[in-house]
Every structure is written in structure tokens, then in C-alpha cells.
C-alpha positions in Angstrom: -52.8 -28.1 11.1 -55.0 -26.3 8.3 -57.4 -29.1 8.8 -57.8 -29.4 12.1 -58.1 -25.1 12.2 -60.8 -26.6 9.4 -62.7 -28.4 11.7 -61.7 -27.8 15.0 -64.6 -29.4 17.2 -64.8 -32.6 16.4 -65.6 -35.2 18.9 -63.1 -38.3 18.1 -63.3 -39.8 21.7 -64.6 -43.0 20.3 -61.9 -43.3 17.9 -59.0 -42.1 20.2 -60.2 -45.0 22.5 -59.9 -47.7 19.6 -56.3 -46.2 17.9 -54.9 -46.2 21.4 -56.3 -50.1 22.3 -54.5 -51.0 18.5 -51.6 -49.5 19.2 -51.1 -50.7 23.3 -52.4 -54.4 21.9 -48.8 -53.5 19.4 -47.1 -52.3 22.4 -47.9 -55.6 24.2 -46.4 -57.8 21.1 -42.8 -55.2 21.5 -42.7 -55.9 25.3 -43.3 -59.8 25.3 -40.5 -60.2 22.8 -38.3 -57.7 24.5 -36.7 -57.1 28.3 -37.6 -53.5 28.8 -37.3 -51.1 31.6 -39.1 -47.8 32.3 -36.9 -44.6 32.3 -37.0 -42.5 35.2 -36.9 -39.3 32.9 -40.7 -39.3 31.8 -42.1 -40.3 34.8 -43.5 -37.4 35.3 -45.3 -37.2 32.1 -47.9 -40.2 32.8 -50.0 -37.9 32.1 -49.7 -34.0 32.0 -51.9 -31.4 30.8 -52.3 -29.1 28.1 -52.1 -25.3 29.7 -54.5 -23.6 27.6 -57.5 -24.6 29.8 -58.9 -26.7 26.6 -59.0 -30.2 28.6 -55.7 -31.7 26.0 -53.4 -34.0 27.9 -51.2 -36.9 27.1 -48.9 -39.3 28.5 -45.5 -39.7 27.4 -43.8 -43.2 28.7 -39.8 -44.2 27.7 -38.5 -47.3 27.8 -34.6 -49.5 26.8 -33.6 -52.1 27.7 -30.2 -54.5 26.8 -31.7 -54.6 23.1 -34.2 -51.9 22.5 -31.7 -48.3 22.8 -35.4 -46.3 23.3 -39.0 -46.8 23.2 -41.5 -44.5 23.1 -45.2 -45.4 23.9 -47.1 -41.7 23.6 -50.0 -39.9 23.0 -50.9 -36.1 22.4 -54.0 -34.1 21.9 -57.4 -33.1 22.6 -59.4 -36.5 21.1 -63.2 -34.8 22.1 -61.6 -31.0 19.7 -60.6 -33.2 16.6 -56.8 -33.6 17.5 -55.1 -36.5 18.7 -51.7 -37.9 18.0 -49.6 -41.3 19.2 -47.1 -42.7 19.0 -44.6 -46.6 19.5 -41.3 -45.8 18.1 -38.4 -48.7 18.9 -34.7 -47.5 17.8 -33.3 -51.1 18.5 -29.7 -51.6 20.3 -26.4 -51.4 17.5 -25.5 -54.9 18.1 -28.0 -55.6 14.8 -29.1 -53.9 11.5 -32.2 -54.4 11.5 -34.7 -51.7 10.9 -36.4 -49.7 13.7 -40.0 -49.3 14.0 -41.8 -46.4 13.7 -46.1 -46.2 14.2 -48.2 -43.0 14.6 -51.8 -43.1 14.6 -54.3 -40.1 15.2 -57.1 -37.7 14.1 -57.0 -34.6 12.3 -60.1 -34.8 12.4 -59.8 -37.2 10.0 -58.3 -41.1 10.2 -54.3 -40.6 10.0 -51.5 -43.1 10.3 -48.2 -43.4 9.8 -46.1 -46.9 9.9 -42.6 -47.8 8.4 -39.4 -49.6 9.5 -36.8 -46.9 9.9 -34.0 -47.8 8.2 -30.1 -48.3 9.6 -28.2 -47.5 6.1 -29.2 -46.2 2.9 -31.2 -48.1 0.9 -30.1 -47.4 -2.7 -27.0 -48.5 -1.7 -27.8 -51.3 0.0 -30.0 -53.5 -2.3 -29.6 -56.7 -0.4 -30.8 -55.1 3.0 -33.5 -53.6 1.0 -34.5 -56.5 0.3 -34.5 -58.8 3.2 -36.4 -56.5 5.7 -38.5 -54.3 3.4 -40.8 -56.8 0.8 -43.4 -57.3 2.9 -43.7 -53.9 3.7 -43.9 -52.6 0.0 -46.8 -55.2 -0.6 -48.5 -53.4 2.5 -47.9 -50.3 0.6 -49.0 -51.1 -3.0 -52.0 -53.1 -1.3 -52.7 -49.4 0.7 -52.3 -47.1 -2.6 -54.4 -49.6 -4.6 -57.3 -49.0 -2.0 -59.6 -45.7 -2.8 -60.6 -45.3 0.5 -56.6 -44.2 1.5 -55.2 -41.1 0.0 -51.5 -41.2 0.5 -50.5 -38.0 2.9 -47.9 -35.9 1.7 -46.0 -34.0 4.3 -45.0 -30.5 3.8 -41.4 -31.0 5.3 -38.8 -32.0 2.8 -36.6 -33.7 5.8 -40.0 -35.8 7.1 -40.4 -37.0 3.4 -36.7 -37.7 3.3 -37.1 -39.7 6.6 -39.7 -42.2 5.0 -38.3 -45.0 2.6 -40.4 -45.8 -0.6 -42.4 -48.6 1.6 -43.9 -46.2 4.2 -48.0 -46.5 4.8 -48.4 -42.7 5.4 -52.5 -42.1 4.8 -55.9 -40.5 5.8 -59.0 -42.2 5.5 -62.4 -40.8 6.4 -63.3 -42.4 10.0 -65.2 -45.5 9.6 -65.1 -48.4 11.2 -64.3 -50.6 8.2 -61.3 -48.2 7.8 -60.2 -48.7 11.1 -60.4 -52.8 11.1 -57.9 -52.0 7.8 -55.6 -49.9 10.1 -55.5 -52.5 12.7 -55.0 -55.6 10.6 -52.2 -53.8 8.5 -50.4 -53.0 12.0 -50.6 -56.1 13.6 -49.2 -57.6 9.9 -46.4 -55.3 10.1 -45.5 -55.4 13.8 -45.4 -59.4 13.2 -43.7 -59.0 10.2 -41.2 -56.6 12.1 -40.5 -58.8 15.2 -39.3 -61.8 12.3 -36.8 -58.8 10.9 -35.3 -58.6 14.2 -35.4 -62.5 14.5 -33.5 -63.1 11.2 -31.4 -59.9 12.0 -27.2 -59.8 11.0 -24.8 -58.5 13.5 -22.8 -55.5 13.6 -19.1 -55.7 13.7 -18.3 -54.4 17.2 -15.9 -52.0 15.6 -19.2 -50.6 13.8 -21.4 -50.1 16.4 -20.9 -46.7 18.0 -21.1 -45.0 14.9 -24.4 -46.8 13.7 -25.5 -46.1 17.1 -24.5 -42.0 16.7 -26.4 -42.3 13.4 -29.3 -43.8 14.9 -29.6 -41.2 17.8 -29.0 -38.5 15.2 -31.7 -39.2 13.3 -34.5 -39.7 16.2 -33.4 -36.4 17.5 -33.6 -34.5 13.9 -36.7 -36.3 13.4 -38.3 -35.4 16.7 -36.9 -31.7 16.3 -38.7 -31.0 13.0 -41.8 -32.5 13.3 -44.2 -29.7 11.9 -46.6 -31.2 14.2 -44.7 -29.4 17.2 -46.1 -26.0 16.6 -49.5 -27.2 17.0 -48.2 -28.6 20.5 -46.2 -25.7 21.5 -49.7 -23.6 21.3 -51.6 -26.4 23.3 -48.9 -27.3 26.1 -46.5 -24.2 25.9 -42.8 -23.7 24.7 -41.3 -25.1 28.3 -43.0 -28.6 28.2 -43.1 -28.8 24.4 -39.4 -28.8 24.5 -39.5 -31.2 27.0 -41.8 -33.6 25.4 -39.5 -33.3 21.9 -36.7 -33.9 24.4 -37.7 -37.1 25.5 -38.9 -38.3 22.2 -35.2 -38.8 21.3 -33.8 -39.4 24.3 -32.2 -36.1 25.4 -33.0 -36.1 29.1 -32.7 -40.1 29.4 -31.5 -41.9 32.8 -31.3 -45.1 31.3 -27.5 -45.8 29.9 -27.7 -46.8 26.0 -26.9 -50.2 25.5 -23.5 -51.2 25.3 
């Protein structure tokens, strides 16, 4: 937010255009893999407007399916005044462990993207999970730190910090196109490398699953709840359909049913 306030007038059309191709090219991967199927609950959001008279929109679009327990395929902002935000979140069914996926790209003005694989248990105390879905990730990450045109982005929320494992890509980069080919070759990597996790994925006892499945909604709503990022929103869109939009980030107002 105090950058953006910095520079509030940037024109990042050019580069919303190219984030939001990478990340529907991602979306494309998630929905040939995967039988999914719109939910009626953010119809109405495809698109809305900001009401501040600034020209922001966005376009909000939820999806589950017999696997996937919600998908969220967004984006948020004013891309020709500096700001834009988006997002492809998949919280995967409780029948396996595997980790969910969590991508947001945007402009602040500057290049900004987050990517991990949300995890389903804690990862100190589960070394051997660590381990079998996280490796790849981590080389992602040293190979990210190791690069000087990244500078690791340090959130000012204790609980988004403690929401990101030790393997997250969370960066700005100035906005180059170089820069950019880096962002979309490390997010195709990871998306591939993601859709294997849920390939080589272990089962959860049946007796398990409702309460990895409460976990897993408990966090996505906590997470969408105390996103800093919401009070920038709230001035943009209002209190009513900010709520709204946070709403449907986690599911709140879904018609689908969870998966079984």
C-alpha cells in the first residue's frame, strides 16, 4: 500500500495483460487435469466495478469439483493507476494430502508474485511429507534468492508470514520483460511440478478426512480474512462488496456442496 500511495499512476496495462495470460495459460494446466464446475455464487462477479469512479474492476470466478474442494481464478485492481492483483488458489478435496496451491501475481507498481504449495500438516513435524512434495520447490526458492534482480518481500502480517512455509517464492522485481519470462518459467515449473504432487499423492484415512477438511477451510477463510491487501480494496470497491469478495475467496457464500 505505501508503494503504490508512492506511485500511484502508473500505467501497468501491458503488464496486467501478460500476468493474467501466464496465469490463465496455469489455469488451463489445473482444469485439464481436473473435472471442475463453476459455482453459482460468483456469477455475478464476472466482472464488477470498483465504486470510486476510478475505472478498477475485476472478476472473481469459483470453481470445485469431486477433487478440487474450491478454486479461485481472480483478479483485482486498477492495472492503467499502478495496482493490480490475481489470483489461482486450488484447496484440493480431503481424500489426499497433498499440498494446495496457492499463485498471486500483480503490480504495485512494481513486478510482485507470490507462489507456494499450501501445506495440509505441519511441516516440522512431518519431515517425510516435507520432503516428498516440497524439494523442488526449495530449489525454486534458493535459485530465486540467489538472483539480484528478486528481493524477497516481507509481509508486514505475522499470520501471512506464518501462512508461507520456508519454500515460498514471495518477490518484487523491477518490470522488465526478462523479469517476467523468469516469472513465467518458474510458474509453469511449479504448476507441473504441483500436478506430479497430486499424482504421487497418499490417501487420507476416511476417518481423517472431515477434520483435515475443517483445517483446510479454516485456514483459506483466516487467510482470506487478514489479507492487509483488503483495506486497499475496501477503499476502491466499498465495505459491502469487499466483504463479499473476501467471502467468496474462502468459500463462505458457496452453492457447490464440498466434496464428500
Amino acid at each position: 500500500m505505501d508503494t503504490i500511495a508512492a506511485r500511484p499512476a502508473v500505467d501497468n496495462r501491458q503488464t496486467f495483460d501478460a500476468l493474467w495470460q501466464n496465469l490463465g495459460d496455469l489455469f488451463k494446466k489445473v482444469e485439464a487435469r481436473f473435472a471442475l464446475t463453476p459455482d453459482a455464487s460468483t456469477a455475478s462477479l464476472q466482472p464488477y466495478h470498483a465504486i470510486d469512479g476510478s475505472g478498477a474492476g475485476g472478476s472473481l470466478s469459483t470453481f470445485s469439483g469431486p477433487e478440487i474442494d474450491w478454486l479461485v481464478f481472480s483478479w483485482v485492481g486498477n492495472p492503467k493507476a499502478s495496482f493490480s492483483n490475481m489470483h489461482l488458489t486450488v484447496s484440493l478435496s480431503s481424500e489426499i494430502d497433498a499440498p494446495h496451491l496457492g499463485l498471486a501475481f500483480g503490480t504495485a507498481p512494481h513486478l510482485f508474485f507470490y507462489m507456494d504449495f499450501i501445506p495440509r500438516m505441519d511441516l516440522a513435524a512431518n519431515p517425510a511429507y516435507m520432503d516428498t512434495y516440497y524439494q523442488e520447490l526449495n530449489e525454486e526458492h534458493l535459485r530465486l534468492h540467489e538472483n539480484p534482480a528478486f528481493t524477497a518481500f516481507v509481509s508486514r502480517s505475522l499470520y501471512m508470514r506464518v501462512t508461507q512455509t520456508a519454500a515460498s517464492l514471495c518477490f518484487t522485481a523491477d518490470d522488465t520483460d526478462e523479469n517476467r519470462a523468469t516469472l513465467r518459467d518458474t510458474s509453469e515449473r511449479m504448476v507441473a511440478q504441483w500436478l506430479a504432487n497430486v499424482e504421487k499423492a497418499n490417501a487420507v484415512l476416511p476417518a481423517e478426512r472431515p477434520a483435515l477438511a475443517a483445517r483446510d477451510e479454516s485456514i483459506r477463510r483466516a487467510i482470506a480474512e487478514r489479507d492487509p491487501m483488503n483495506a486497499l480494496v475496501q477503499r476502491m470497491y466499498g465495505p459491502e462488496l469487499t466483504a463479499r469478495l473476501v467471502k467468496a475467496l474462502w468459500g463462505g457464500d458457496r452453492a457447490l456442496p464440498r466434496p464428500a
